[in-house]
N, C-alpha and C positions, 0 to 999 in steps of 0.2 A: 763579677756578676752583671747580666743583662735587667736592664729594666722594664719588666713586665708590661709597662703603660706604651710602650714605645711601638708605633703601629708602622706597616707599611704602607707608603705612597703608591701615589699612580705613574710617578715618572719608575722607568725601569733601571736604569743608569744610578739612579740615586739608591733606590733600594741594594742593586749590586755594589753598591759601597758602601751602606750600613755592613752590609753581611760580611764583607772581605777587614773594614775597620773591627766589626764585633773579632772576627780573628787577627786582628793584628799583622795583617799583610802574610800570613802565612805562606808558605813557597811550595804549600801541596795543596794549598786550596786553586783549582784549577777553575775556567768558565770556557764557555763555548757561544757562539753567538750563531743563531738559529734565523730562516725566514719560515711563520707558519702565516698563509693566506693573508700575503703584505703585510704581518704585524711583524717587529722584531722582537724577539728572543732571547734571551740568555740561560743558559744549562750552568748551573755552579755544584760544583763537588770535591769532596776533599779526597782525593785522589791515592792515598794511602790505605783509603775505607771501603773504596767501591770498587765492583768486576765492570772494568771498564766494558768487555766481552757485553755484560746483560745491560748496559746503559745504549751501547751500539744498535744493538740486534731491537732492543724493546722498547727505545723511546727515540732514539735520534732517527732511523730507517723510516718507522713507520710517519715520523713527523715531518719528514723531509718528503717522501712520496704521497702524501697524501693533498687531493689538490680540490678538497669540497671545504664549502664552508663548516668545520664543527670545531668544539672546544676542544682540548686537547687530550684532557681525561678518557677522551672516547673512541683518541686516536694512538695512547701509548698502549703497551700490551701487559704492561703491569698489574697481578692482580691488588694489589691496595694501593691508595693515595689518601692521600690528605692535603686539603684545603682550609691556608692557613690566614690573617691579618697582619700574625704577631711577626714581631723580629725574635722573640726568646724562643718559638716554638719552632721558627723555623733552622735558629741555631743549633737548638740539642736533636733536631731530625737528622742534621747535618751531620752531627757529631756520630750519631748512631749508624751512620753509613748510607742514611739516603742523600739521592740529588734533590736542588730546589730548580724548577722552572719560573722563568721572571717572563711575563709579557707587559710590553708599554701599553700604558694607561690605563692598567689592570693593578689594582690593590691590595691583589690576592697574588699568592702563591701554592705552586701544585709542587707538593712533596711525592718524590714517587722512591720508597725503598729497593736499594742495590745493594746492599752490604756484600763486601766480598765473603766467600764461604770456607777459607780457609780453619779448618778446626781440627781436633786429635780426631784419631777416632775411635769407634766404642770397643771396649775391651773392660776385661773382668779386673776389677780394685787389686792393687798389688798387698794390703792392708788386711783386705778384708776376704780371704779365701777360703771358700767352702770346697766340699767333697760333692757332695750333691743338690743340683739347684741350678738356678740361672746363670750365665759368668759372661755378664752384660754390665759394665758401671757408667756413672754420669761422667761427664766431659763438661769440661769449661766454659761450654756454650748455652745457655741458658734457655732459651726455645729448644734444642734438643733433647735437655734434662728434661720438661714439663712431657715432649712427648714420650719419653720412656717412662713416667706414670699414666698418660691415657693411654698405650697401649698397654698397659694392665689396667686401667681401674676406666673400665667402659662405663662411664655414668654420668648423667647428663648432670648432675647436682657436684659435681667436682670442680669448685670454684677457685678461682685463678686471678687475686688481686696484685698489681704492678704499684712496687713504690719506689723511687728514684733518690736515693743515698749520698751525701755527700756534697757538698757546694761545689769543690774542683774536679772530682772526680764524674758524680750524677750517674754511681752505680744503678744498674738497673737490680730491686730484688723483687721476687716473685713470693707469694703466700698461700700455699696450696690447704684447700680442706673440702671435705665431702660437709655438704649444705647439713642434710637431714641426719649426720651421724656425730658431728663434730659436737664437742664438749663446748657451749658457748661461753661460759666462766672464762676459763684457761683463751677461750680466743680471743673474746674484748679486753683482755689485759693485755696480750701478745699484739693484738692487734693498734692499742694505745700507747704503747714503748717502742713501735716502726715510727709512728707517724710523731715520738716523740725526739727520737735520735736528730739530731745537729751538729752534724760533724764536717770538715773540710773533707775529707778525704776517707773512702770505703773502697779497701780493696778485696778482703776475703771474707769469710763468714767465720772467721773467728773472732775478728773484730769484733762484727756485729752480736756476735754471742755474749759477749763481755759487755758491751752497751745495754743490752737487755735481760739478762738474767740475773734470779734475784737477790744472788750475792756472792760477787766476782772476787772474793776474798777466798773463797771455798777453796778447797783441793777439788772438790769434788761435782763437776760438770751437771748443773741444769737442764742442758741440753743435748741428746743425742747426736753425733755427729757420723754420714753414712754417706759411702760413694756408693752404695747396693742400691739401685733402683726398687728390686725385690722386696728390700727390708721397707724402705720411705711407703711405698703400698701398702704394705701389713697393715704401719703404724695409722694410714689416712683410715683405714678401712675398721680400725679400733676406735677412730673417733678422736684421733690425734691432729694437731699442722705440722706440715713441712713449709721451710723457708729455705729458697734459692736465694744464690748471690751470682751474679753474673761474672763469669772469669775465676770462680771457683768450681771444682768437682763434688765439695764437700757440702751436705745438704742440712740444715738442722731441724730435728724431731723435737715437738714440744707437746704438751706437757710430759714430761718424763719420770720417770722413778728409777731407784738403783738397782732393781733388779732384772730392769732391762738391757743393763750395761753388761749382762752377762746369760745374754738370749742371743742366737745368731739363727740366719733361717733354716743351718741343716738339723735345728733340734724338731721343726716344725715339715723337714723333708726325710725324716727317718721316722722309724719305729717311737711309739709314745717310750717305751720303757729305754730305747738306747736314748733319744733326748732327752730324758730324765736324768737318765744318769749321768750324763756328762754335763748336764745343765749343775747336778748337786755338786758336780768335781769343781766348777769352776766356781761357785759359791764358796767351799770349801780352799781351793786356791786363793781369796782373797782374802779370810783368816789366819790361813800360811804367811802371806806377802806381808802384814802387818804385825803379825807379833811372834814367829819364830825366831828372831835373831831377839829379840825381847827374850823370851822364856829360855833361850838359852845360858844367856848371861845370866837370870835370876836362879837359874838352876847351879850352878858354878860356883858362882858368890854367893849365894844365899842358904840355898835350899835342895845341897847337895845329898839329902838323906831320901828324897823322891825316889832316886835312881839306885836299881839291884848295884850290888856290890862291882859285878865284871866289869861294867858299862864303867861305872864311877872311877873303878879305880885303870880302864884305857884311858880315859880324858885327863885325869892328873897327870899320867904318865906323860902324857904331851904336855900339859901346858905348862908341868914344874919349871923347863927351864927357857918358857917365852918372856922375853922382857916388858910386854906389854900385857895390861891387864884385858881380859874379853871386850870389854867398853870399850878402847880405843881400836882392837882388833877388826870388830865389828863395825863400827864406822868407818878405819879405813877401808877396808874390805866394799863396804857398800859402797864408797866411794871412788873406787877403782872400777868398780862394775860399771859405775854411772860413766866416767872418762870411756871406757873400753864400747859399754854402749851407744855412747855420742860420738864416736872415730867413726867406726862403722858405718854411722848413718849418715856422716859426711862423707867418704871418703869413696870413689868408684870401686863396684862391687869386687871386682878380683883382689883389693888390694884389701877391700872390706873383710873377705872372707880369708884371708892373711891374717888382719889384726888379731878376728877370733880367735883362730887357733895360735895362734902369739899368746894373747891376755889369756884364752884356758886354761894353757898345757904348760908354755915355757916358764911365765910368769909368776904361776899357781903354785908350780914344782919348786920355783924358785925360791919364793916366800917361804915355803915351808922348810926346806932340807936347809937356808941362811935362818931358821929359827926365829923369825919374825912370826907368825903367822902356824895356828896350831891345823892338824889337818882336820878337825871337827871344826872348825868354824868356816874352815874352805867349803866343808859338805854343806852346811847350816848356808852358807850365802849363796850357794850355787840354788839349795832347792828353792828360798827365798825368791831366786833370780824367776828362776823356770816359772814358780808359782804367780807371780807376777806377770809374766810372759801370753799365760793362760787367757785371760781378760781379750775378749774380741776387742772391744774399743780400745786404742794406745792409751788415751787419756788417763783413762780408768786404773791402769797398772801402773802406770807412774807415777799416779796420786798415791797408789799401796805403800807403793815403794818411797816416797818421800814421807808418808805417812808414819812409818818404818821409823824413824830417826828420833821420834818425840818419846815412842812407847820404849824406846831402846833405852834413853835417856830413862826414864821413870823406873825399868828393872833395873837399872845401875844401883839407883839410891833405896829402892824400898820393894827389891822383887819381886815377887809374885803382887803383892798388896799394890806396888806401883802399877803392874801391870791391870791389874781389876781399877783402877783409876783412872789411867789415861784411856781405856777402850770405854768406862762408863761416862765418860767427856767425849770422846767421838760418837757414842752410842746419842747423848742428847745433843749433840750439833746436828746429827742425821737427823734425827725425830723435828728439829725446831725448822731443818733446809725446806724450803718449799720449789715447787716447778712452777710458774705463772698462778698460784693460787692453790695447786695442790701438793699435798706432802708428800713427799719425798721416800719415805716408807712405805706409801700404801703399796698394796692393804696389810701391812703387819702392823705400823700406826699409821692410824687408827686399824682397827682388826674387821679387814671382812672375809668372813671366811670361805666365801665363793672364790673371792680375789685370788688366796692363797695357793687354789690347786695351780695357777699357770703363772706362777711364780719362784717355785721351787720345781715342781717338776713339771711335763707338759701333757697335758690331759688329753686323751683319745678323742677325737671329733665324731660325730654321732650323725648319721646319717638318716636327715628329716623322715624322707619317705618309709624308709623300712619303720621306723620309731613310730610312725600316723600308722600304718599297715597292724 
């Protein structure tokens, strides 16, 4: 760390050795020595950061031919600078990719930003794919992110505070919210756990997510996470923030509730009744992901008189002569999904989409006809799988799906009864989870019954003027 008290001199020579010892002799911190109207000069930049191209062209050309008395801010072609004292502020401008200008017997230094502009470029979220809609997402570069929500959210009240993360690192993160619409509760909490994080090092926004939400214990994510430029606008325009992390794509929506984890924007680019519908599918999908391989088992072991005669007596038929009881079936099972799912998502896609049909078909048929493995529990993990699947947000379905393993466990020992136990135990972990101050339920807890229409399904938008008419 630099010491903030530590000021620049007049001699120039000396300054350009604070700055090169503040880097440690670095071997890409680069200098140039300059004549501007008989004064000497020194250009220093770190040479890995900057388009050497726009340092040429906009500040060395114009400084070199220019043969009037004026200061130099007037004579580079930069649109921003900064004029600085410090040695710390000149360091992290540095770091950020601009050049610093040193003139002798001058105290100050003129920062002029060059950052090179190498970055991905914009393209639709491979995560997060619609049908209908925008198929534009963020990119790692963090000024680019901010302008893919003003070009959507034209309004002058669309606030944009910068905080710097990290001691080693000095992440840039960004904290978007509309002035007049934002919930200010949910922001001065959000906003008091940025400036309260103390960490060496911030490299993604999942970190950060974990450092500020309000309990990193959960399965169950605080925080919305969305490469959709599309989606982060909804949410500012609800009265929600968004949080950039610079050198991530991934943005985080706060306050949140869980039943936004299973809203995407083609429910809001279709028909109210087709988003409705699939909005209740996917609600309905996440009751599947958590307690079907549950109610099977308790159906089996327990509470086999549920089931007409046909059905009951194909499932004995199979399991009579499986060595292993549903309980272990079922969690091997899941946990062969789990290995089959994490191959795939390491491995380069040709070979990825090998495994699948490897782990499906070979392995599946395998299990079953070696008599491991009954074929109703193959069907039971597979829709398990799918239903899981369902869930727009990754996060979301894989908390289902690990969620999956407790309630599995409770139909083993006490069937059905276990099962109205373990979901009455997730039922109030939800109700007690909060998002910066608000609960995690609403509006079901606490009940508001406005809230409720664009929750489960998505309510027809009404148009002011015919409605005044």
């Amino acid at each position: 760390m630099i010491n903030s008290t530590i000021k620049l001199s007049k001699t120039m020579e000396e300054n350009v050795e604070m700055v090169k010892s503040a880097f440690h002799e670095t071997a890409d911190l680069k200098d140039r020595s300059l004549l501007l109207n008989k004064t000497s000069c020194k250009l220093i930049y770190i040479d890995s950061l900057v388009d050497k191209k726009v340092i040429e062209r906009n500040i060395i050309e114009p400084l070199l031919e220019c043969k009037t008395e004026t200061v130099p801010e007037m004579i580079v072609k930069n649109a921003e600078y900064v004029r600085s004292t410090e040695l710390e502020v000149t360091v992290k401008n540095l770091l950020e990719g601009s050049c610093a200008l040193f003139a002798e017997g001058d105290n100050t230094v003129l920062l002029l930003p060059v950052a090179a502009g190498e970055e991905r470029a914009i393209q639709e979220p491979e995560n997060e794919h619609i049908i209908k809609g925008a198929h534009d997402g963020f990119s790692e570069n963090i000024n680019k992110n901010i302008f893919l929500i003003r070009r959507r959210v034209k309004n002058p009240s669309l606030q944009v505070k910068t905080f710097s993360l990290g001691s080693t690192t000095n992440t840039k993160v960004s904290l978007l919210y509309i002035d007049d619409l934002v919930d200010r509760g949910p922001l001065d909490v959000l906003l008091k756990r940025i400036e309260a994080v103390d960490v060496k090092e911030m490299q993604s926004s999942g970190e950060l997510e974990e450092l500020i939400e309000d309990n990193s214990y959960s399965l169950f994510p605080q925080m919305l996470s969305t490469e959709r430029p599309d989606r982060a606008a909804s949410y500012l325009l609800e009265g929600k923030s968004v949080v950039m992390v610079d050198g991530t794509p991934h943005v985080l929506v706060s306050p949140i509730t869980f039943f936004s984890f299973y809203q995407t924007p083609d429910d809001y680019n279709s028909r109210w009744i087709i988003g409705s519908f699939f909005r209740l599918i996917r609600m309905f999908s996440f009751l599947m992901a958590i307690s079907l391989p549950a109610i099977y088992i308790a159906v089996v072991s327990f509470h086999s008189e549920v089931l007409p005669l046909g059905i009951l007596y194909a499932i004995r038929v199979q399991i009579e002569y499986i060595p292993l009881p549903p309980f272990f079936e079922a969690i091997a099972m899941q946990l062969v999904l789990e290995l089959l799912k994490e191959a795939a998502i390491r491995l380069p896609s040709p070979i990825a989409q090998t495994i699948g049909i490897v782990g499906g078909l070979v392995i599946g048929t395998a299990v079953v006809e070696a008599g491991f493995v009954s074929n109703t529990m193959i069907v039971v993990i597979a829709l398990t799988a799918i239903a899981s699947f369902v869930a727009p947000v990754n996060h979301m379905g894989t908390g289902a799906r690990i969620m999956a393993f407790p309630i599995i466990l409770a139909a083993n020992f006490f069937g059905f009864l276990g099962i109205v136990l373990a979901l009455t135990v997730l039922l109030i972990h939800l109700c007690k989870l909060e998002s910066f101050g608000k609960p995690y339920l609403e509006p079901v807890a606490p009940l508001h019954i406005k809230g409720i229409k664009d929750s489960f399904i998505k309510t027809k938008k009404k148009n002011n003027s015919l409605k005044q008419s």
